[in-house]
C-alpha positions as CSV (number, residue, x, y, z in Angstrom):
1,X,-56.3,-30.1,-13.4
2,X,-59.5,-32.3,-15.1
3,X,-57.2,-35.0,-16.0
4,X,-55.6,-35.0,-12.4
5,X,-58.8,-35.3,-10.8
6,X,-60.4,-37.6,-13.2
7,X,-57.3,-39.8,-12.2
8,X,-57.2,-39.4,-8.7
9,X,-60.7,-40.3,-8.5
10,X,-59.9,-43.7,-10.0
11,X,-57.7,-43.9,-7.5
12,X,-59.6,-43.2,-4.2
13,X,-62.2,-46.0,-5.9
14,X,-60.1,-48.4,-5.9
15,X,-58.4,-47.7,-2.7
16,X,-62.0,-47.7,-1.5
17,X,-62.3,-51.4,-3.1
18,X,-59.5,-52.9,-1.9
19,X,-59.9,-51.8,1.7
20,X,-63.5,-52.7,1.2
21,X,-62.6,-56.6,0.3
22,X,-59.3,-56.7,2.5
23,X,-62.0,-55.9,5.6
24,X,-64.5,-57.9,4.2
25,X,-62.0,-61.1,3.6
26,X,-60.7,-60.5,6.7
27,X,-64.3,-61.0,8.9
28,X,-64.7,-64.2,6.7
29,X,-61.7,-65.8,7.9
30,X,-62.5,-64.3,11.4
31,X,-59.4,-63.8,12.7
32,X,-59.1,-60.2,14.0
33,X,-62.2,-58.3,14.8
34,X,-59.7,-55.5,15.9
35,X,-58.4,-55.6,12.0
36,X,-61.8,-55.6,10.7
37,X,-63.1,-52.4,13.0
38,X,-59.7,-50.6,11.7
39,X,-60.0,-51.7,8.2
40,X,-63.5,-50.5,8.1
41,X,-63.1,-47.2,9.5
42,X,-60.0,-46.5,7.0
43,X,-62.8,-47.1,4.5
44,X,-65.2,-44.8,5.7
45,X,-62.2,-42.3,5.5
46,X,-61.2,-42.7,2.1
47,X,-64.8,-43.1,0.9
48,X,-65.0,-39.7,2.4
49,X,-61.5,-38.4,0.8
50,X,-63.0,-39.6,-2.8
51,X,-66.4,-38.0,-2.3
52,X,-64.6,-35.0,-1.9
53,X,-62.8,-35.8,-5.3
54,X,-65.8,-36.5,-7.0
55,X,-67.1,-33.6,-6.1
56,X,-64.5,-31.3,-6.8
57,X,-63.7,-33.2,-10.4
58,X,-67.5,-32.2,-11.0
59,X,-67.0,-28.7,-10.0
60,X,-64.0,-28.2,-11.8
61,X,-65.9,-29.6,-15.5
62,X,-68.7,-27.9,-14.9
């Protein structure tokens, strides 16, 4: 279970990244502001989805 959570945590990071720069690339080219709002609010859901991971990696090693 520690070595699925350690890996799923890697992978809500970077899931976190990439939506993070895809939003951010987005606004610099300033296309879509509708993108942008949407691609912003799916990372504010997966930050949320890999807090929750974080946390229960912590509680799970602890």
């Amino acid at each position: 279970m520690q070595t699925l959570l350690y890996h799923a945590t890697t992978i809500a990071t970077l899931a976190v990244l990439a939506v993070l720069l895809a939003g951010l690339w987005n606004m610099m080219r300033g296309k879509s502001p509708n993108l942008s709002q949407k691609l912003m609010r799916w990372r504010v859901g997966l930050q949320f989805c890999a807090i929750l991971i974080i946390i229960a990696y912590a509680w799970v090693t602890h």
